[in-house]
N, C-alpha and C positions, 0 to 999 in steps of 0.2 A: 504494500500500500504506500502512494505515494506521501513523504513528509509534507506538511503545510507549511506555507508562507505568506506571512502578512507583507503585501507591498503599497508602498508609500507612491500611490499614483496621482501627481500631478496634473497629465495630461499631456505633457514637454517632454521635450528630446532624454534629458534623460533619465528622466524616472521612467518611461516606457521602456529605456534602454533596458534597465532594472528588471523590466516585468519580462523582457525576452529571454535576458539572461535563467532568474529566477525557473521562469519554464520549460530554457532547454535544461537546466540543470532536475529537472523531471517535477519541480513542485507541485504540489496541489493549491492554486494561487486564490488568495483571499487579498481583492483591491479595496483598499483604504484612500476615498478621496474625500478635501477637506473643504467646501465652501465657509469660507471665513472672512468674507467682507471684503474680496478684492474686488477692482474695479470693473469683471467682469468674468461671463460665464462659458467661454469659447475656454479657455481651460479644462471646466469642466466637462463637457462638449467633446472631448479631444478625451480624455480621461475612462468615457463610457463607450467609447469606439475603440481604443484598446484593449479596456477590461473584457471585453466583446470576443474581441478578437484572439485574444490569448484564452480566452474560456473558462474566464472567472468562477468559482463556485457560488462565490459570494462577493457583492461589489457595494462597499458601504459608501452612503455621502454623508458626511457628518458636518452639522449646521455650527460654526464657531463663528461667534460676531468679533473678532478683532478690530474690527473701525471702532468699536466705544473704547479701546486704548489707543489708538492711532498713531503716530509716531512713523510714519511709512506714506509713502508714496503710493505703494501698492493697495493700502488700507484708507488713504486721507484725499479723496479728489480735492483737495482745497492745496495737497502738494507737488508739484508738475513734477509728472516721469522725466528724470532729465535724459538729454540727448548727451552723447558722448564721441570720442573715437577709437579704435582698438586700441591702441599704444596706451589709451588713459584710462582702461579698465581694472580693476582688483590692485590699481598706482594709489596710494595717498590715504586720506579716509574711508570708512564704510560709506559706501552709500545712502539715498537716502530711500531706496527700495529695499532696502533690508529691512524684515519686518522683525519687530520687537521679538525674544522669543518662541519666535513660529518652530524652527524644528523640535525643540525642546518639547512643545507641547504636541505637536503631532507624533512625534514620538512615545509618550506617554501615552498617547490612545491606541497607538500602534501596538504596545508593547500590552494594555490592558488586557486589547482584542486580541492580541496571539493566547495570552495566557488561559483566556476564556475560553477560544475554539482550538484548543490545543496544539498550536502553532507553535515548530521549532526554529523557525529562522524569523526575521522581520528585514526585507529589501527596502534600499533607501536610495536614490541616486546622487546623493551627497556628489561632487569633485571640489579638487580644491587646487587643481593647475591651472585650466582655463577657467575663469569664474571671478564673480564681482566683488569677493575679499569678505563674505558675510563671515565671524565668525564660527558659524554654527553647522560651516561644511566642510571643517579643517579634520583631521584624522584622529587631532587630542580629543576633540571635541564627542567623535564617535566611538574614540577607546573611554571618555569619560562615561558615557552615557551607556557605553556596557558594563561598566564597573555599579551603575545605577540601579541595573536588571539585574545583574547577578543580587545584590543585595538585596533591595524592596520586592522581590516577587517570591510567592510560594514556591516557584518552577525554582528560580535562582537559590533559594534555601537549601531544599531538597535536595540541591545538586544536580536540576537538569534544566539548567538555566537558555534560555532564549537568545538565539546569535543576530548580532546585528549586522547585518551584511551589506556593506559600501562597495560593490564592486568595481565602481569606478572614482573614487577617491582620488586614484595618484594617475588618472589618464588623463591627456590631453583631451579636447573637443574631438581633433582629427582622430585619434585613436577610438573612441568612444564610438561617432561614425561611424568607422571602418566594423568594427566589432558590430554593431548592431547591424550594419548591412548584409553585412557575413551570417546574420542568425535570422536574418527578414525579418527588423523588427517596422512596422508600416512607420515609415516616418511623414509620409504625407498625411496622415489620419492625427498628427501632432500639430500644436500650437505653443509657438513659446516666447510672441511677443507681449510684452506687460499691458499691452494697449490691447481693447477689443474692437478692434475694426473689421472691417469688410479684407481688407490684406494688413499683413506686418506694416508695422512703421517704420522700419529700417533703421531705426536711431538710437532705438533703446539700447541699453548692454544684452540683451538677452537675445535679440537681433542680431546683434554686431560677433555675439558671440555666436551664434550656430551660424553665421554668412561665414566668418573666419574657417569653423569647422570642418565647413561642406567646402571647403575651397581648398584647404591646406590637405585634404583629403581626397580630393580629386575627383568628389561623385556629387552633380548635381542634388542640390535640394529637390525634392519630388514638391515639397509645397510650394515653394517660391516659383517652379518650370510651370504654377499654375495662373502665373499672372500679375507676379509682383514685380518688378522692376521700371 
């Protein structure tokens, strides 16, 4: 019987990455997506066409209002998604699309839900080469948060504690691509501009970052060959 895995489905390039991975690796995949006050539901959208696709058992949407703390761009229409350029991404300050504590807490729901439906892994698509410098997707970050699980949970008592699995932590964009392409994960069925438009914005970091991806990797975007440029 196959093992269970709770995966942290965004919608985006690479949490989908995650959910391809997670399935060839033979899981039994339980999708965890979090509507939590962003600015928009094409994420979402994007999130139930993989879970779909990979042949979720279970595909949870769980309702978290993060805009009554705001502090994000992503969370606060009143803060403009900034425009950037490659060279000045994950350079300087966090951004100000880093949202308060978001992994953290999706993580903790991730980790409740495994515990609950007997789930031995939990998939994250954390990276922390190509990426906008958030705290919360650096590798301490995800060895902290297993030192978390092992502790606070009945499974981690026991001694059959819950694996948090980043498998693409220390890859490049282009590496990441490649790998997903190689295992057919749909990447046209993804979304991963912060903006909810009719096409990408092409300005964002999260744009800027999967244009770099698809390029330095030599394989057309399937979404973008649909009309963005």
């Amino acid at each position: 019987m196959a093992q269970k895995a709770v995966v942290l489905l965004s919608g985006g390039l690479d949490s989908s990455t995650a959910c391809g991975i997670a399935k060839k690796n033979g899981h039994e995949i339980i999708a965890l997506t979090f509507r939590y006050g962003q600015r928009h539901e094409k994420e979402i959208e994007s999130a139930k066409k993989i879970s779909e696709h990979y042949g979720a058992v279970e595909h949870l949407i769980v309702e978290i209002d993060l805009s009554v703390i705001g502090g994000s761009a992503l969370t606060d229409k009143s803060i403009d998604v900034p425009s950037h350029s490659e060279k000045e991404i994950g350079q300087g300050e966090i951004p100000v699309t880093y949202v308060p504590g978001r992994n953290t807490i999706f993580l903790s729901y991730a980790l409740a839900l495994a515990e609950a439906r007997g789930a031995d892994y939990i998939y994250i698509g954390a990276n922390a080469v190509d990426y906008s410098g958030y705290p919360d997707c650096r590798p301490e970050y995800i060895e902290a948060f297993q030192r978390v699980a092992d502790l606070g949970t009945k499974r981690g008592v026991e001694g059959r504690p819950i694996k948090i699995v980043a498998p693409l932590i220390n890859l490049t964009k282009a590496e990441i691509i490649k790998l997903g392409t190689e295992i057919g994960v749909p990447y046209e069925k993804t979304w991963s501009c912060y903006l909810g438009g009719e096409k990408p914005c092409g300005k964002c970091d999260s744009c800027l970052l999967r244009a770099k991806g698809f390029r330095e990797a030599g394989i057309p975007d399937p979404l973008l060959v649909k009309g963005w440029g």
